[in-house]
KENUSE-839106 format. One record per residue: x, y, z of N, C-alpha, C in turn; residue number from 1. Coordinates in steps of 0.05 Angstrom, whole numbers. Each point is the difference from the previous one (the first is absolute). Layout:
N
((X, Y, Z), (X, Y, Z), (X, Y, Z), NUM);
...
END
This chain:
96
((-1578, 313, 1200), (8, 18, 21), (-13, -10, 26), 1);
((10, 11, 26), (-2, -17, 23), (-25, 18, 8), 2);
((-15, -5, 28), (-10, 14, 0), (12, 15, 30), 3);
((21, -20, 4), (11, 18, 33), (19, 20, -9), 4);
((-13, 18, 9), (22, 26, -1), (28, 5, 22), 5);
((3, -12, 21), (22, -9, 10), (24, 5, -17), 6);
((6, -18, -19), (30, 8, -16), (4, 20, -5), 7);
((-18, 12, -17), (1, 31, -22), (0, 25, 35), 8);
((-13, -5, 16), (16, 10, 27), (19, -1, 13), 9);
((14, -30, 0), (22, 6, 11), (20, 4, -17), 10);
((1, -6, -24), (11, 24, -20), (5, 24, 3), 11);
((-19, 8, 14), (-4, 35, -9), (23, 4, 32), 12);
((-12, -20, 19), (23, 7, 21), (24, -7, -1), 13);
((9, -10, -21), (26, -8, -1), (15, 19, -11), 14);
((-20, 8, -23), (12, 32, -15), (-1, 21, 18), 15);
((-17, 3, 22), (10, 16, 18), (20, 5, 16), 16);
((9, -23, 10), (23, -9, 9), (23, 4, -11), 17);
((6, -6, -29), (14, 3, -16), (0, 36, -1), 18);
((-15, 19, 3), (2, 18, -3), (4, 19, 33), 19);
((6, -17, 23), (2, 14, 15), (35, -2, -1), 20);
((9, -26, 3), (29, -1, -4), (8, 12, -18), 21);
((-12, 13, -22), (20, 15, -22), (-4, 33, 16), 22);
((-31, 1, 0), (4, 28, 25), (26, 2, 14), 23);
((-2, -25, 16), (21, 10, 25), (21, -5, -5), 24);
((15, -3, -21), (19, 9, -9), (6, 14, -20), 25);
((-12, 18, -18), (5, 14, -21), (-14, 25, -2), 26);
((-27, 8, 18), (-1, 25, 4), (19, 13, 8), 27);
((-11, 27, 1), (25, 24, 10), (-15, -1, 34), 28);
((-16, 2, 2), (-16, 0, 43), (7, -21, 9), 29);
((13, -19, -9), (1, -30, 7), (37, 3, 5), 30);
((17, 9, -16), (19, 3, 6), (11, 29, 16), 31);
((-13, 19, 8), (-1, 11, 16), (4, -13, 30), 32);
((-18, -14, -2), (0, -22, 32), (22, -18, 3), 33);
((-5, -14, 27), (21, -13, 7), (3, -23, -22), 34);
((20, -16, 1), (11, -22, -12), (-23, -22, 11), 35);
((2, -1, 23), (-10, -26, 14), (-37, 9, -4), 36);
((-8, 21, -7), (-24, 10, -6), (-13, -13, -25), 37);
((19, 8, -17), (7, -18, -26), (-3, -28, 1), 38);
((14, -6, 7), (-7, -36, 10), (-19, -10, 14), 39);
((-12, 15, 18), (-28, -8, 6), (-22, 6, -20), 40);
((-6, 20, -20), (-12, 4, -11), (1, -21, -17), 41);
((24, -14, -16), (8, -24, -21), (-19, -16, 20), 42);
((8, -6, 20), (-4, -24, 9), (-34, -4, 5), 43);
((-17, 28, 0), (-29, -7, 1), (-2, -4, -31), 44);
((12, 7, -23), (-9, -8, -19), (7, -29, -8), 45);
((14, -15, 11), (13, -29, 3), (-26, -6, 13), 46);
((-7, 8, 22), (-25, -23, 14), (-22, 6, -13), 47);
((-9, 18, -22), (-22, 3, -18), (6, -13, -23), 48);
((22, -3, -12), (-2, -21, -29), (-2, -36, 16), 49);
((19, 8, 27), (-8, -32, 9), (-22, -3, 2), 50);
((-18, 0, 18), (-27, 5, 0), (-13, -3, -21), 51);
((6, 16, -25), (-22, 2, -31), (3, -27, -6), 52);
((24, -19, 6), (10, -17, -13), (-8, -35, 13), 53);
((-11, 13, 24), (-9, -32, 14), (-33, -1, -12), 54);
((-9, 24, -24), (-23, -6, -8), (-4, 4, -23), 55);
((20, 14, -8), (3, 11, -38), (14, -42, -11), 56);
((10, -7, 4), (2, -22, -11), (-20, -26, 6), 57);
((-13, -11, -10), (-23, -14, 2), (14, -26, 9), 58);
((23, -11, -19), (2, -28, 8), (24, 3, 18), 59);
((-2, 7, 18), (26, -4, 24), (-12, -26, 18), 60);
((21, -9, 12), (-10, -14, 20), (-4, 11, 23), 61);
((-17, -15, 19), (0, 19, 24), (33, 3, 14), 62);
((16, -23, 6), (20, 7, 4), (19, 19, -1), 63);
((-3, 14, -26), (13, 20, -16), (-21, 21, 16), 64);
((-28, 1, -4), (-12, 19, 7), (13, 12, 33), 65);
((0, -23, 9), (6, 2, 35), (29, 19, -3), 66);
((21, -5, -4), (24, 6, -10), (3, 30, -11), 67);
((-15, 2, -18), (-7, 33, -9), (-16, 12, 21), 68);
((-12, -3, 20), (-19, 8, 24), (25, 5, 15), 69);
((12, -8, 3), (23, -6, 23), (18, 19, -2), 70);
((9, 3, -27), (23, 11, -14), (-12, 41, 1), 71);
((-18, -3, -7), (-24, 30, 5), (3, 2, 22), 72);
((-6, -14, 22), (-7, 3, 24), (27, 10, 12), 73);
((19, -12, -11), (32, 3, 13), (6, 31, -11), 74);
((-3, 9, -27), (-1, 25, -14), (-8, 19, 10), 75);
((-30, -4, 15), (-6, 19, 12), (0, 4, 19), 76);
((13, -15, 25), (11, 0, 27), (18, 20, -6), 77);
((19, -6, -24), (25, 10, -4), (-2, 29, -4), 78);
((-20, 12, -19), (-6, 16, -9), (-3, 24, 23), 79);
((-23, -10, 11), (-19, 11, 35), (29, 11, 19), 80);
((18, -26, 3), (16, 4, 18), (27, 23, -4), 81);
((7, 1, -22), (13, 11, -21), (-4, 38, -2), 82);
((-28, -9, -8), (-14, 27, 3), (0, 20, 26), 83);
((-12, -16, 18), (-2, 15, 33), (27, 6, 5), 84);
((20, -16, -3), (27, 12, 11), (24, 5, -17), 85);
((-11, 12, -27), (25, 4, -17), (15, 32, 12), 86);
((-22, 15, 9), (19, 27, 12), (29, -11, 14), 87);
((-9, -23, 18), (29, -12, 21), (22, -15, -16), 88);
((-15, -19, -24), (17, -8, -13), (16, 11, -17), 89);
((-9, 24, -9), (15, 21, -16), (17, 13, 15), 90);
((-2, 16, 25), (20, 9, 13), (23, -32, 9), 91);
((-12, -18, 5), (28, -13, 3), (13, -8, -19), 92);
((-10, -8, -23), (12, 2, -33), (30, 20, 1), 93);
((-14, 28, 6), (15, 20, -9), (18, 1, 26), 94);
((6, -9, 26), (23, -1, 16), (19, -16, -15), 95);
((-11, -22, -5), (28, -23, -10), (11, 19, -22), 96);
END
């Protein structure tokens, strides 16, 4: 057994992750909210399993590492941006 606790951590944040995207879509308070609310919520749990995952796997290369940094980083731009203005994106949803 290792003695860096790192993995068995980002583990635990990956299962977090994994458990916010099933939140935000399969509670009953989660579908109450907007659609696009919903998708921001998925999408912070996308930048937390990415994240678990540039350190839960030991033999990546850094390349890959960089790439999963990137890919999080883009997730949770998406997420952030998504979030602050889904009230607008929802009312224009529902004109079309």
């Amino acid at each position: 057994m290792s003695d860096n606790p790192l993995p068995a951590l980002a583990w635990l944040v990956f299962a977090v992750g994994i458990g916010v995207i099933l939140i935000a879509f399969f509670s009953k308070s989660a579908r109450a909210r907007s659609p696009m609310r919903r998708y921001a919520n998925a999408l912070t749990g996308v930048f937390f399993c990415l994240i678990a995952l540039t350190k839960g796997i030991p033999d990546l290369s850094s390349s890959v590492q960089y790439l999963l940094l990137a890919a999080a980083l883009i997730a949770g731009g998406a997420s952030w941006y998504i979030g602050r203005h889904a009230h607008r994106m929802d009312r224009m949803a529902r004109r079309k």
